[in-house]
N, C-alpha and C positions, 0 to 999 in steps of 0.2 A: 067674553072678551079675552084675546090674550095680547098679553103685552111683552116684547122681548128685552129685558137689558143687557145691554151691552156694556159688561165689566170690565175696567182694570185692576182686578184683584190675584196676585198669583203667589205674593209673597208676604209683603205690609199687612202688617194687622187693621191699620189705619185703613188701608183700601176695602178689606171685610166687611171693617163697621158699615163704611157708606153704603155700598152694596145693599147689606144689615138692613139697614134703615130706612134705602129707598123703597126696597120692595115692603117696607111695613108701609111707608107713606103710601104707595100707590095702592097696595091694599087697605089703606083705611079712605082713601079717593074712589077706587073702583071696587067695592067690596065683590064681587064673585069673580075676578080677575083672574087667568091663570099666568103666572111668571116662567119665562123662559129666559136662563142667562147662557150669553153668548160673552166669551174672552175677546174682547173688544183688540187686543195685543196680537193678535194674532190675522190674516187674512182669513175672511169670511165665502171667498168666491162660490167653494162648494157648498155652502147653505144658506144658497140665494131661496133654494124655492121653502126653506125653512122660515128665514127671514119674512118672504114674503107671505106667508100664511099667519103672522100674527100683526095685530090691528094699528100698533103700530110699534117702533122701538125705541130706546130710552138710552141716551148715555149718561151715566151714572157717577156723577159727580167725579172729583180729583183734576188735576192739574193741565186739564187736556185743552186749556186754550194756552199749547204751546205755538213756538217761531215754525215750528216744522212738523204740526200734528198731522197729517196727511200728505203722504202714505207714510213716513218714515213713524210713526209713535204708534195712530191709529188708523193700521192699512185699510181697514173694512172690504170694499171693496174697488177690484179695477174701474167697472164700469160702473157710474154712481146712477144711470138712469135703469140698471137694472132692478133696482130698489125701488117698487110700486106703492110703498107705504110709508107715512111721515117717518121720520127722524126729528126726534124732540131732544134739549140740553136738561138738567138736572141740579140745577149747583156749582156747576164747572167754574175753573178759573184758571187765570195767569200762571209762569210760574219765573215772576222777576226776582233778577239779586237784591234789589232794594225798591223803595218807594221815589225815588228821584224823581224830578221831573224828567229831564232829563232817559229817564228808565222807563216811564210812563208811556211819554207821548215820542220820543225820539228813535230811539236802538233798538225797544222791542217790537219789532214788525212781523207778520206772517209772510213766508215766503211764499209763490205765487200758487201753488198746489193748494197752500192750507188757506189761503185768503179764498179761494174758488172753493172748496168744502163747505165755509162756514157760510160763505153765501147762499150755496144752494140748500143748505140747514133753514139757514132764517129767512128764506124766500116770503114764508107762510105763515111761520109764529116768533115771536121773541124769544133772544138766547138767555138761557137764566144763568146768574152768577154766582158765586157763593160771596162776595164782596165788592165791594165799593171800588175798589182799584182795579179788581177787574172790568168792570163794568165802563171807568174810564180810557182804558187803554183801549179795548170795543170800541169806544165809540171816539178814539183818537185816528181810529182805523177803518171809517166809514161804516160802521155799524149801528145804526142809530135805536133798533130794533131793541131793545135788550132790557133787561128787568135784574134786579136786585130781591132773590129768594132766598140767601142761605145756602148752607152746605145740607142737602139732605143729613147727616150724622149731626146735628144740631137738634135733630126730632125727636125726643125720647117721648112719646107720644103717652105711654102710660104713665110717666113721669106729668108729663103737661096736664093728664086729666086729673091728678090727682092731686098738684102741689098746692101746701098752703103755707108750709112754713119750712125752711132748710132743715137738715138733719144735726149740722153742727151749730152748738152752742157758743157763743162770745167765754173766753178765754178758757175755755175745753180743751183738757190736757192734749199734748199731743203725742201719739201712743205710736201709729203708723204714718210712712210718709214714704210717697213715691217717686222715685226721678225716671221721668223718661229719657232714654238715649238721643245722641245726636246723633242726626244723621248723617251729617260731616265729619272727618277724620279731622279736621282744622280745627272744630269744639271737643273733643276728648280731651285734650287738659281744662277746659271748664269747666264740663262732667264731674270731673275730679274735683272741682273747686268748690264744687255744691254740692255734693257730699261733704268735703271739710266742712266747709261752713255748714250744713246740717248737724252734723256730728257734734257740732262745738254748741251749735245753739240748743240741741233735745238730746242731753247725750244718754237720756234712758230710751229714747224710740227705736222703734227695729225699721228699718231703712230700705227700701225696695229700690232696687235697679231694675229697671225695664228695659227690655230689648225688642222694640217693635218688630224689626226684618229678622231677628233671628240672631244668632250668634255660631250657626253651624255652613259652612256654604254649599250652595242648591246650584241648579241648572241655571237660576234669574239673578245670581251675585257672586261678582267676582268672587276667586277663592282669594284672592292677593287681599282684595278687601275685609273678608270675612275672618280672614286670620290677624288678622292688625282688628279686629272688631273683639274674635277671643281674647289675645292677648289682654286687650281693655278690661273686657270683664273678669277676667284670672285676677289683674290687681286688683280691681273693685273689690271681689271676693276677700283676697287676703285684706284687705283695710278693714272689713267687716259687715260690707255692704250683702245683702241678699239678691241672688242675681235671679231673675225670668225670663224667659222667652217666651213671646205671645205670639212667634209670629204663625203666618199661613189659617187663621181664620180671625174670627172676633169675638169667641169665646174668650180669650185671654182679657178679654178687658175685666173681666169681673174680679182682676188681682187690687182696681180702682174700688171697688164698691164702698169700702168700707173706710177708703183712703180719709184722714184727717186732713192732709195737705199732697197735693202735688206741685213739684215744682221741674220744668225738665224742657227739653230741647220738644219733642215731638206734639204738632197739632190738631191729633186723634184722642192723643192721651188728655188734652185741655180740654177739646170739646166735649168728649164722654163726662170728663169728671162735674163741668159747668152743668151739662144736662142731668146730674145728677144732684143737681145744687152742692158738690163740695167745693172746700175752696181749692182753687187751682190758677198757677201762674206761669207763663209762657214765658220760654226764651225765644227772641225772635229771629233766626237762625237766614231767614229770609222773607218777600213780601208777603207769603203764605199765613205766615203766624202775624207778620203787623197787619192785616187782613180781614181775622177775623177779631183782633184786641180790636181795632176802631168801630167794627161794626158791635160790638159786645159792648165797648163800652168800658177795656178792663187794662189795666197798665201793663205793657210788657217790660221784658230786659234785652237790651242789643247786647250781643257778647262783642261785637264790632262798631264803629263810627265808621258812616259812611258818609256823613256831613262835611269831612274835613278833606274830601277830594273833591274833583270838577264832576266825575262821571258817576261814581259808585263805584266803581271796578276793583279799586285795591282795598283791599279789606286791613284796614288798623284798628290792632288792638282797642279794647273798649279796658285802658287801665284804672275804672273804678267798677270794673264791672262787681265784685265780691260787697263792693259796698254798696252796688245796685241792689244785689242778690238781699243782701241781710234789710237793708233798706223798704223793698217790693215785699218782704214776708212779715214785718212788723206794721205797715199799712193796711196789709189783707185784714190778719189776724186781731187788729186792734178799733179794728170797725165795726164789729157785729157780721161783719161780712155783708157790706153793704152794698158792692160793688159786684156781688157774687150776686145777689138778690136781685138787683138789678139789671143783670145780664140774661138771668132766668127772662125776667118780665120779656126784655125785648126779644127774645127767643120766642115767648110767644104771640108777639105781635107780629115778627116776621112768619110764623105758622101759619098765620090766618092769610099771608100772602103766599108765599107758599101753594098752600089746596088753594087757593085761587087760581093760580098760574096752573098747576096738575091738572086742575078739572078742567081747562079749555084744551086736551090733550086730546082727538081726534073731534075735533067738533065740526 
């Protein structure tokens, strides 16, 4: 059997992991599989007779039930009937500013292109989501098809065979702690805010800044943004913070492994550190991260209230958020990590849905 994924991975480390993970997942579903990754980002026209010579092909989790996924995000191809072989979903999901109602079922619509893709997707089999909210908006949107699996990178599969007890201990020093980046320039004095309050709270621990996209600019990020992105981490540095860059694969994640606590803007950096049973706590920058906190089970922090408008639209300050922050890490920490434990569990309950939804994958 060969099966093609079709990635969007070019930059984010966060996109690697999935990637990462799916081809583990399909390989533990179809054990003698061969994996073909195609850059989903890019037009595929010239490797239609590619495409069609494997069994069938996989989009691979991330954000791609966008307003304008086809052709503008995931061109694939022009002509979609020259495609002889299913197209399966992965985990996919939304990518709203908020959980609104309003946001849900109203503003966020496919334009007529990408509502035509997804139909001719789901003609055959259900779209899978990586959450709850996306799974609403779908079926806000005449979708009715659709199943709630998880984000493939939720799978740490050797992790699942083997847990029996978390690695950290109830009031276990805390030696390392990592903050992931924001991916917004509008959270970068948060960033900073969780660092202070880190600092203040463990001021013997040595501190990791993480920089998922990188911190140097590439061919796939603005340089305007990449330089207001160094900038950030130059101060970090001088305050005393230890800076990384993980990005462009998902080997970087292993700067988590041994992580005591994470606490930080990015939702790769949550999920790894939870499938690893540490503890780890989201800020929730947008529906992506309240997304997976609902289906996990786990408390986040808005750096913003979006409660106190009609739409969502204008983003106000969240000013208790530092008291959220100190608040959200003496709840973790003073539970046994109960909530951590319990996130694992439904991780692997959604598993076993999961390779159920995979294994009906050319049937």
């Amino acid at each position: 059997m060969k099966i093609g994924i079709l990635s969007g991975a070019v930059k984010n480390s966060g996109d690697f992991l999935i990637v990462k993970r799916s081809e583990r997942l399909l390989k533990h579903c179809f054990n003698n599989a061969e994996l073909v990754r195609f850059c989903r980002l890019f037009p595929l026209d010239e490797q239609i007779a590619v495409l069609n010579d494997c069994d069938f092909l996989v989009l691979a989790g991330g954000p791609a039930y966008l307003q304008n996924t086809y052709p503008d995000n995931i061109p694939f191809v022009k002509d979609l009937s020259k495609i002889r072989v299913p197209v399966y979903t992965l985990g996919l999901g939304w990518f709203g500013k908020n959980v609104l109602n309003n946001t849900l079922y109203e503003s966020y619509k496919f334009n007529e292109s990408t509502y035509v893709f997804w139909k001719w997707i789901n003609e055959y089999y259900p779209l899978s989501c990586r959450d709850y909210y996306s799974v609403k908006n779908l079926k806000a949107q005449s979708f009715d098809n659709v199943v709630m699996t998880g984000c493939p990178a939720w799978y740490n599969i050797e992790y699942l065979k083997s847990v029996s007890e978390n690695r950290q201990e109830k009031n276990k020093t805390i030696e390392k702690i990592c903050i992931s980046d924001p991916a917004y320039k509008i959270n970068f004095n948060r960033g900073e805010k969780v660092y202070d309050t880190f600092r203040r709270m463990f001021p013997e621990a040595k501190i990791y800044f993480i920089f998922h996209r990188g911190i140097e600019s590439t061919e796939y990020v603005s340089s305007e943004k990449m330089e207001a992105t160094k900038k950030y981490a130059e101060m970090l540095k001088v305050k005393g913070a230890i800076i990384k860059d993980i990005s462009c694969s998902e080997q970087g994640f292993e700067i988590y492994d041994d992580c005591d606590l994470h606490l930080g803007f990015r939702v790769h950096a949550h999920i790894y550190n939870i499938s690893r049973g540490n503890c780890s706590i989201l800020i929730e920058e947008d529906a992506r991260g309240t997304g997976v906190n609902d289906c996990l089970g786990l408390p986040g922090i808005r750096p913003y209230d979006t409660n106190n408008t009609s739409d969502g639209n204008v983003l106000i300050d969240n000013p208790k958020f530092v008291e959220e922050v100190k608040c959200t890490i003496e709840r973790i920490l003073s539970t046994d990590k109960i909530e951590i434990k319990q996130a694992v569990e439904r991780i692997k309950t959604y598993f076993e849905v999961m390779c159920n939804y995979v294994k009906g994958f050319n049937v």
